[in-house]
C-alpha positions in Angstrom: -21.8 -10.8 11.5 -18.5 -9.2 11.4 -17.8 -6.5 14.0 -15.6 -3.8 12.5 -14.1 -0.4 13.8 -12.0 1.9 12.4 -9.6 4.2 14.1 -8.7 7.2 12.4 -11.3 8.5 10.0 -9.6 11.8 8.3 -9.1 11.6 4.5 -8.2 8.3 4.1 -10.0 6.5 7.3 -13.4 7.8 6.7 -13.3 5.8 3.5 -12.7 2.8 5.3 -16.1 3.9 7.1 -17.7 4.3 4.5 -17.2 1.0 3.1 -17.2 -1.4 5.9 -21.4 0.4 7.2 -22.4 -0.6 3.4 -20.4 -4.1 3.2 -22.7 -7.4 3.7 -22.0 -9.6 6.6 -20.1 -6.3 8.4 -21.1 -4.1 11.4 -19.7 -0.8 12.2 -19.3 -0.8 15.3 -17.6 2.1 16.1 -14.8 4.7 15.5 -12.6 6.8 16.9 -10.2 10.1 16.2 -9.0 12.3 17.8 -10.5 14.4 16.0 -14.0 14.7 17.7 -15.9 16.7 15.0 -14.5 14.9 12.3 -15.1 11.6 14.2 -18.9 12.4 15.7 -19.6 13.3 11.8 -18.0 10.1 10.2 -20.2 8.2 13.2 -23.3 10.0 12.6 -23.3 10.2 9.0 -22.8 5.9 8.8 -24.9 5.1 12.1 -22.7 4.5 14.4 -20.9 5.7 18.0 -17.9 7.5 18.1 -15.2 6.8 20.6 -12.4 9.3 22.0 -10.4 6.6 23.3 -9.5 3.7 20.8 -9.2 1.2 23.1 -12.7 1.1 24.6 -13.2 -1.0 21.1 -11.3 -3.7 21.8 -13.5 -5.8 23.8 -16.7 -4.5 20.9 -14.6 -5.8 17.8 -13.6 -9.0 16.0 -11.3 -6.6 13.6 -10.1 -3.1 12.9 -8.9 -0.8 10.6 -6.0 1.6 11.8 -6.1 4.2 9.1 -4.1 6.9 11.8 -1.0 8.5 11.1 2.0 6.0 10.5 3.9 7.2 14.0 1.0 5.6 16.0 0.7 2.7 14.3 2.7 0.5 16.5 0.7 1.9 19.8 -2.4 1.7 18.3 -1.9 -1.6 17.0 -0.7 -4.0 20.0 -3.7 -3.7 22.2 -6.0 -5.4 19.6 -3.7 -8.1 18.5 -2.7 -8.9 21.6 -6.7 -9.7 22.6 -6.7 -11.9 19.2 -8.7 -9.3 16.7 -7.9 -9.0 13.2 -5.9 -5.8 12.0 -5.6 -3.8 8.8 -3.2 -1.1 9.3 -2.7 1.5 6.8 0.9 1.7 5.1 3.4 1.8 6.3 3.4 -1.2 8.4 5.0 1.0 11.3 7.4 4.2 11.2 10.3 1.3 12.1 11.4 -2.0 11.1 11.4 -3.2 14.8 8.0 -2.3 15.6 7.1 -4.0 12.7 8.4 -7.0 13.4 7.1 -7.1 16.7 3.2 -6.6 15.5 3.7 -9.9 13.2 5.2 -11.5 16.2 2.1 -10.6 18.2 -0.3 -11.6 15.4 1.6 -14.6 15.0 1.2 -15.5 18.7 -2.3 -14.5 18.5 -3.3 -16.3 15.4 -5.0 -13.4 14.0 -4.5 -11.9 10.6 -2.5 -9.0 10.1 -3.0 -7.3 7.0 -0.7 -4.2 5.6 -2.5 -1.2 3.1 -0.5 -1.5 0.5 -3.6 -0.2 -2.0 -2.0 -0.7 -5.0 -1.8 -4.0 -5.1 -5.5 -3.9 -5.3 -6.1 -1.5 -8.4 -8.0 -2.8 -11.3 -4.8 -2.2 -13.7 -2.8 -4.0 -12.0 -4.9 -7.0 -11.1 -5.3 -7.4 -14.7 -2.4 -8.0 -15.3 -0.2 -9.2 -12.1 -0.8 -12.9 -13.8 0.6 -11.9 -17.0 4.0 -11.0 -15.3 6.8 -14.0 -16.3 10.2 -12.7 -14.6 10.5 -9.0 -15.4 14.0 -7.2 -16.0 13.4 -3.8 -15.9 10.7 -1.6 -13.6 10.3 2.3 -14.4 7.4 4.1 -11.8 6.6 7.9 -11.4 4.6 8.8 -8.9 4.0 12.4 -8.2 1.6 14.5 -6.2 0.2 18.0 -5.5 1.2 19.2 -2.0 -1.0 18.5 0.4 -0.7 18.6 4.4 -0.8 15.4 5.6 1.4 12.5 6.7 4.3 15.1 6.8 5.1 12.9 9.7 7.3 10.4 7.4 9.2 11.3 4.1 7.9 11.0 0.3 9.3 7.9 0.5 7.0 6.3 3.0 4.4 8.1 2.1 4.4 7.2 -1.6 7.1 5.6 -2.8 7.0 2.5 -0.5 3.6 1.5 -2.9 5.8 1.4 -5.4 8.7 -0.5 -3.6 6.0 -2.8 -2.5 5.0 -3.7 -6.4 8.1 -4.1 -7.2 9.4 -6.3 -4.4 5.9 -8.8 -4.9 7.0 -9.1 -8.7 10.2 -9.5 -8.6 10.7 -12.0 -5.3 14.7 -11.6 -5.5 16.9 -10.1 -2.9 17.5 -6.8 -3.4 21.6 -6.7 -3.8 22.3 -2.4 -4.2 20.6 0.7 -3.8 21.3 4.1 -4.9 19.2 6.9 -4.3 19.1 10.6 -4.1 16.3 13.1 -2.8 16.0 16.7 -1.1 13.0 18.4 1.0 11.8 21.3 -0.4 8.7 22.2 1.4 8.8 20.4 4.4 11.6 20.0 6.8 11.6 16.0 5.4 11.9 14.4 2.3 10.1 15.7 -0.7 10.8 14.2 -3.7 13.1 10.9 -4.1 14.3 8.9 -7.0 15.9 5.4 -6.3 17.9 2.5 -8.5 17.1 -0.9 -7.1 19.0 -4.1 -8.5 18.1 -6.9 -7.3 20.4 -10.7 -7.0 18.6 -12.1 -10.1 19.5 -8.9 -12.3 15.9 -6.9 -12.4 16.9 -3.3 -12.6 13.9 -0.5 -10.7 13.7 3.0 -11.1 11.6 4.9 -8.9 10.2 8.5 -8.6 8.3 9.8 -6.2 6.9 13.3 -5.3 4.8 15.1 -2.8 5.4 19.1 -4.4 4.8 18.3 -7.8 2.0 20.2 -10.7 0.1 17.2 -11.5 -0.5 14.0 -10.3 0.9 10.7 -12.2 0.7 7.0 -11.0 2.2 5.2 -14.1 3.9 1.8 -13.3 5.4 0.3 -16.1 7.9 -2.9 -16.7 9.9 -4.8 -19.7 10.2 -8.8 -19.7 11.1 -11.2 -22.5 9.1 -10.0 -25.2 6.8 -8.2 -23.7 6.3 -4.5 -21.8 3.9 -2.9 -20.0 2.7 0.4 -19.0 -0.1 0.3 -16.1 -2.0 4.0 -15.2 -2.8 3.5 -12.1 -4.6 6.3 -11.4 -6.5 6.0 -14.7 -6.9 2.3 -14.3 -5.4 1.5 -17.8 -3.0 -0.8 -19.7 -1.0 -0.7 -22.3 1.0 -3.4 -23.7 3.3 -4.1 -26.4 4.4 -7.9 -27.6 7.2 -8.6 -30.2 6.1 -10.6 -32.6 7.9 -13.6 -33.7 9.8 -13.1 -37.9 12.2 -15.0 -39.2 14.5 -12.6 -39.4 15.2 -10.8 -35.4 15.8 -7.5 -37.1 12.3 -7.5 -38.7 10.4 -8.4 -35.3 7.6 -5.7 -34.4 5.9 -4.6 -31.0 2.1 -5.0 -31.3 -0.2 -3.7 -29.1 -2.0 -6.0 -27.0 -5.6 -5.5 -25.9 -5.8 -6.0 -21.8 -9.4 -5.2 -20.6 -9.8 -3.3 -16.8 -12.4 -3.7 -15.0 -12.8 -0.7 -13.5 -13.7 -0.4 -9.5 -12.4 1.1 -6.2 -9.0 -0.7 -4.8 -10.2 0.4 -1.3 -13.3 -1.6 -1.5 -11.8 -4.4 -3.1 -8.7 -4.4 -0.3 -11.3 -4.2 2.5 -13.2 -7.1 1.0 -10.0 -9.3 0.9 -9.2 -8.4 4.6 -13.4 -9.8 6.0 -12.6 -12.7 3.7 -9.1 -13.6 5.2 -10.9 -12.5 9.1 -13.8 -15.3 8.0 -11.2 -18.2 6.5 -12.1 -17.5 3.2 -9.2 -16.1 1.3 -5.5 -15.3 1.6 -4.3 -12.3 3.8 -3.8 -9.7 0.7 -0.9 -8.4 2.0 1.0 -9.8 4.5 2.4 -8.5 7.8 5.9 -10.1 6.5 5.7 -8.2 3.0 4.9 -4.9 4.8 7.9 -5.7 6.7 9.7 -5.9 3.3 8.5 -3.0 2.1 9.4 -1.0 5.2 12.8 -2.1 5.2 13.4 -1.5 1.3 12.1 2.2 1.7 14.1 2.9 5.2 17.3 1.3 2.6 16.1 4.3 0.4 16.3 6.5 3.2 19.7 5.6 4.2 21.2 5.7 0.9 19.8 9.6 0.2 20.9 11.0 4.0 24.6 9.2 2.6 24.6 11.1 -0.1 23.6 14.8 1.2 
């Protein structure tokens, strides 16, 4: 039996709650906010104690969850790798590259896992068709969301556009060689809405939107490669994809629609289930602490580029 905790349970962490009480094999141990009525009601309402202080779970635990806001991830972190427990933490992977790279040298010298939540990588759509992907060119993603007030403690772009940068970066695996980028805040006394040009060594081309002040909300993710393209919803969990078909003649070559079948579930569920299977020695970490890393440093690139420009 796993022992499991999770440590910030607002409107992302109590999902992590929710999942690990009903998962086989796990125990909820505990969790902890600092939020007491929010974390007394996430305890009571899965059967569980609720902790003020984090760090009375370390010595109750054989892994946590860290689902609290991305400026204490670092602190939160380092006591539980450094008494060997496995830890998912929320993306980012830290609000820095340097306290990034020292939780996956502490994890490293601990031999525990360290997994990043980078969610997406998870969704049914893309699972579907991350196999299918033979060196892509060309990345277009939009995502945009309603205001809302939370993690207004980092910018849109590592809040929402770092999922995005993550895709990217696990599909492409090429160094990125420029970056141009532009973005404003709006609402917020940080940025709001980004868009950023990525090309990377091996020619791939990626342009990404992302917005926290927009109407609607839109998660499309969509790339060209030789012959084929795809468009991946991945907040409807659907695929579309087009493949030219071979003709004698090039000019007479058609796109056809090919069918790709989803199988539709929750990316939360299915992240948290790769995470007990990596803590028991039964699968691969789903995302590593070095790809977080990655991620981290592409988006704080993004950053840079947009505070040249203003």
């Amino acid at each position: 039996m796993i022992k499991a905790a999770v440590i910030g349970v607002g409107s992302l962490g109590q999902h992590h709650a929710r999942i690990l009480a009903s998962t086989t094999g796990v125990r909820l141990v505990g969790v902890a906010d600092i939020n007491s009525d929010q974390g007394r009601a996430v305890a009571e309402r899965h059967g569980t104690r609720f902790f003020q202080d984090y760090r009375e779970l370390v010595s109750l635990t054989d892994c946590v969850t860290i689902a609290a806001p991305t400026t204490d991830h670092h602190r939160i972190c380092v006591p539980f790798l450094d008494a060997g427990r496995h830890v998912l933490v929320e993306k980012p992977i830290a609000a820095d590259p340097t306290d990034a790279r020292d939780l996956i040298r502490r994890a490293a010298q601990a031999g525990v896992v360290l997994q990043v939540g980078h969610l997406e990588r998870f969704n049914p759509a893309l699972l579907a068709v991350r196999g299918l992907a033979r060196d892509p060119r060309f990345f277009e993603a939009h995502r945009l969301g309603v205001f809302v007030p939370r993690c207004l403690d980092v910018d849109v772009v590592l809040d929402l556009m770092i999922h995005d940068l993550d895709l990217v970066l696990h599909l492409v695996q090429s160094e990125i060689r420029d970056i141009r980028a532009s973005g404003a805040p709006v609402l917020t006394g940080k940025i709001d809405i980004a868009s950023a040009r990525i090309e990377f060594a091996n020619g791939a081309v990626a342009n990404l939107t992302a917005s926290r002040i927009s109407a609607e909300k839109l998660r499309k993710f969509r790339w060209f490669q030789e012959g084929q393209y795809f468009s991946v919803d991945l907040g409807r969990q659907a695929v579309v994809s087009r493949r030219v078909q071979p003709a004698d003649n090039p000019v007479g070559r058609e796109m056809a629609a090919l069918e790709i079948s989803v199988q539709a579930g929750e990316p939360l569920r299915l992240e948290l289930e790769s995470f007990i299977q990596a803590v028991r020695g039964e699968g691969p970490n789903g995302c590593r602490g070095e790809e977080g890393l990655a991620a981290l440093e592409a988006a704080h690139a993004v950053l840079a580029r947009i505070a040249a420009g203003r």
